[in-house]
C-alpha positions in Angstrom: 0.0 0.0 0.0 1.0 3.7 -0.4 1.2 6.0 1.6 2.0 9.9 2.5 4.1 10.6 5.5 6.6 11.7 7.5 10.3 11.1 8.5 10.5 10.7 12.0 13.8 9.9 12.1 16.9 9.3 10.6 20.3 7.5 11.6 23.1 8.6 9.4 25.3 5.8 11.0 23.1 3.0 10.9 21.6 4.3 7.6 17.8 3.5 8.7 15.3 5.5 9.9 11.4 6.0 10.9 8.3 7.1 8.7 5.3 8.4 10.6 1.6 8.3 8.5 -1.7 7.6 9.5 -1.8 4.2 7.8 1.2 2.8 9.6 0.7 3.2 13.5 3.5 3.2 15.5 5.8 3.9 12.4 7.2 2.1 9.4 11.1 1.2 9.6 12.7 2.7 6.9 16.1 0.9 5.8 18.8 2.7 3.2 17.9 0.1 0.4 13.7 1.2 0.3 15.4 4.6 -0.4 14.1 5.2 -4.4 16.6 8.5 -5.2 19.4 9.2 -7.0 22.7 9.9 -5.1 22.8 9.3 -1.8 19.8 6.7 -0.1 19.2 8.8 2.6 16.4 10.6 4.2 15.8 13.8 5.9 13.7 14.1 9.5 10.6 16.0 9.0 10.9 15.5 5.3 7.6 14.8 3.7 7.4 11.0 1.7 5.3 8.9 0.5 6.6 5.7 0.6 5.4 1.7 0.1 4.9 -0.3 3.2 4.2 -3.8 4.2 2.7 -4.7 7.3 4.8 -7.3 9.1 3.7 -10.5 11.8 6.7 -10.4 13.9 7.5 -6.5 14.8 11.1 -5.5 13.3 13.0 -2.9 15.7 9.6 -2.5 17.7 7.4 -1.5 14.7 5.0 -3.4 13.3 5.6 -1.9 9.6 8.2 -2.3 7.1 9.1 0.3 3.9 9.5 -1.0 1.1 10.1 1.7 -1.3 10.1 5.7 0.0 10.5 8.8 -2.1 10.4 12.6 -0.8 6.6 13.8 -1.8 6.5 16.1 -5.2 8.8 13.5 -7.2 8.9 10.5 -8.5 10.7 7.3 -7.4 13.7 6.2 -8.9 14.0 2.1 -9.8 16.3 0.6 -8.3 17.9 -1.0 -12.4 18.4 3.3 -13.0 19.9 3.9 -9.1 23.9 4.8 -9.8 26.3 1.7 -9.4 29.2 2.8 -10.8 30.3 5.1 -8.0 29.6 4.2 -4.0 28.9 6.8 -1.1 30.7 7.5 2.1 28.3 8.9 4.7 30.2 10.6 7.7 29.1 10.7 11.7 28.3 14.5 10.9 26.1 14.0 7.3 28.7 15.0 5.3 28.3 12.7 2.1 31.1 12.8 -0.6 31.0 10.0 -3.6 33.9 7.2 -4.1 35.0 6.7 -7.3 37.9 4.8 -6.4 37.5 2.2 -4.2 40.9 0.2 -4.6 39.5 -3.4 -5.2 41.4 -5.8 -6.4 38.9 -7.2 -9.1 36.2 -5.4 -10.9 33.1 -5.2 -8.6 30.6 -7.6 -9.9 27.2 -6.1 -9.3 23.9 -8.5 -9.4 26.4 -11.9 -9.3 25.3 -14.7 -7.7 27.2 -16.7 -5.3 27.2 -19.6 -3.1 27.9 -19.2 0.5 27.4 -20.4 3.7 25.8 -18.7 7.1 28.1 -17.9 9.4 26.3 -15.1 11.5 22.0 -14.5 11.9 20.7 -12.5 14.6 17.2 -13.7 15.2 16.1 -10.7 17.7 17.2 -8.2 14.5 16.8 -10.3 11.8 20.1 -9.8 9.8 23.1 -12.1 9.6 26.6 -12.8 7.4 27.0 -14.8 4.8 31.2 -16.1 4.2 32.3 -16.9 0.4 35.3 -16.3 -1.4 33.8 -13.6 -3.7 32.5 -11.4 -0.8 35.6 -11.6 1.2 34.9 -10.8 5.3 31.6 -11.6 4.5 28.0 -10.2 3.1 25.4 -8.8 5.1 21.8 -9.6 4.9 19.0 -8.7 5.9 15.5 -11.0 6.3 13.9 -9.1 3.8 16.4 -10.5 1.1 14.6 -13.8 1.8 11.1 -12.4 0.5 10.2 -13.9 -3.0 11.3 -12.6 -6.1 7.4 -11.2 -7.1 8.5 -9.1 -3.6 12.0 -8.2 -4.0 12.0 -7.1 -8.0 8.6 -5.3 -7.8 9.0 -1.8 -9.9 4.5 -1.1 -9.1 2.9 0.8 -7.2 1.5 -0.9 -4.2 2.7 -3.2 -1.2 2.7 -6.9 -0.1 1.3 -8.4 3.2 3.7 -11.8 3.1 3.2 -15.0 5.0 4.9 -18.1 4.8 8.0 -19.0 4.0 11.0 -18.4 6.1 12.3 -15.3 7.8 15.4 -16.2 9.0 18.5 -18.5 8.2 20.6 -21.1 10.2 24.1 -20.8 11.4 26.0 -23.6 8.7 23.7 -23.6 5.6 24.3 -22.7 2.2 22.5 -20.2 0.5 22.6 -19.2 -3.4 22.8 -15.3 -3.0 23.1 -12.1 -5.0 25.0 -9.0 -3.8 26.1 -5.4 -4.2 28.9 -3.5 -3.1 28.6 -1.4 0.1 30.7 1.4 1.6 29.9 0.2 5.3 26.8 -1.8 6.0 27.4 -2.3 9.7 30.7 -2.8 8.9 30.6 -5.1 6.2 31.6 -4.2 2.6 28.5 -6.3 0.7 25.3 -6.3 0.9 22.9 -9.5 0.1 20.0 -8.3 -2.4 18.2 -12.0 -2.6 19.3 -14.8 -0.9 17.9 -18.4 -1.4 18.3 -21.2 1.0 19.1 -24.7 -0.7 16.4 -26.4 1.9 13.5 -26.8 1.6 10.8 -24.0 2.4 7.6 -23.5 2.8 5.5 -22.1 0.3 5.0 -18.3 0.7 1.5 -16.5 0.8 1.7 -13.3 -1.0 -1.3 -10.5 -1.2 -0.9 -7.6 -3.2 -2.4 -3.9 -2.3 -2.7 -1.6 -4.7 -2.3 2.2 -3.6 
């Protein structure tokens, strides 16, 4: 569903944040990745959004919503195939953002790739953990929502999910088939998981669309 609201907060650090609206009581948490804007995914607090949300089962960070996509109000939200990936963006503690160009790897960074890994980290209470393989060396972070179906994660539409089934976390020693992106500092970590797919067997997942 879509909605208008407003930016409670935002941590430049962690690179997440609050949205306040009517429709989502208690506030929606807003990660960097739901950000839909060129340059730099970060929001402003008070800044006026509208933005796509999901309601979750389990509340994440104490709130019982979950963006999916947000854009400041008045414009129109960028996709996430025509977001820049040739350069990366270093956030400091005060807000000052400056872009990389050069970040000194020793290979050519291979955006959308997939990989095979294994688990080697998953914070239940937070719902993130590491993934360890030799093309994401000191390992990938991820993020539950990576684990959402594909109908989910490569949605371009208007509208949000309410998603049931499946699986919302991953165990410590499996291997996963996952696809990743460069990251400046993602809680440390220099990738980021976009989908990751465990090689058990899951559940089948409900998925119900709304349409804003």
């Amino acid at each position: 569903m879509t909605s208008r609201g407003r930016v409670r907060s935002w941590e430049i650090l962690g690179m997440q944040g609050v949205i306040d609206s009517e429709d989502t009581p208690g506030g929606s948490w807003t990660p960097s990745v739901s950000v839909a804007v060129h340059g730099p995914p970060v929001l402003t607090p008070g800044e006026e959004v509208e933005f796509e949300w999901q309601h979750q089962a389990e509340p994440l960070y104490g709130h019982s919503f979950f963006t999916v996509r947000a854009w400041p109000l008045g414009t129109e939200p960028v996709a996430q195939s025509d977001r820049p990936t040739s350069g990366a963006w270093n956030i400091a503690p005060d807000g000052t953002v400056t872009e990389v160009t050069d970040l000194d790897w020793e290979e050519p960074i291979r955006v959308g790739t997939w990989s095979v890994g294994v688990v080697s980290v998953w914070n239940g209470e937070e719902s993130w953990g590491v993934i360890d393989s030799e093309d994401t060396p000191g390992g990938c972070w991820t993020f539950f929502s990576a684990l959402h179906p594909d109908e989910v994660i490569n949605s371009r539409s208007v509208g949000g999910f309410s998603i049931g089934g499946g699986v919302s976390d991953l165990d410590v020693g499996e291997q996963v088939d996952f696809e990743w992106e460069p990251a400046i500092d993602q809680d440390g970590y220099r990738f980021r998981a976009i989908k990751v797919r465990p090689r058990r067997e899951i559940p089948p997942w409900r998925v119900e669309r709304f349409e804003g």
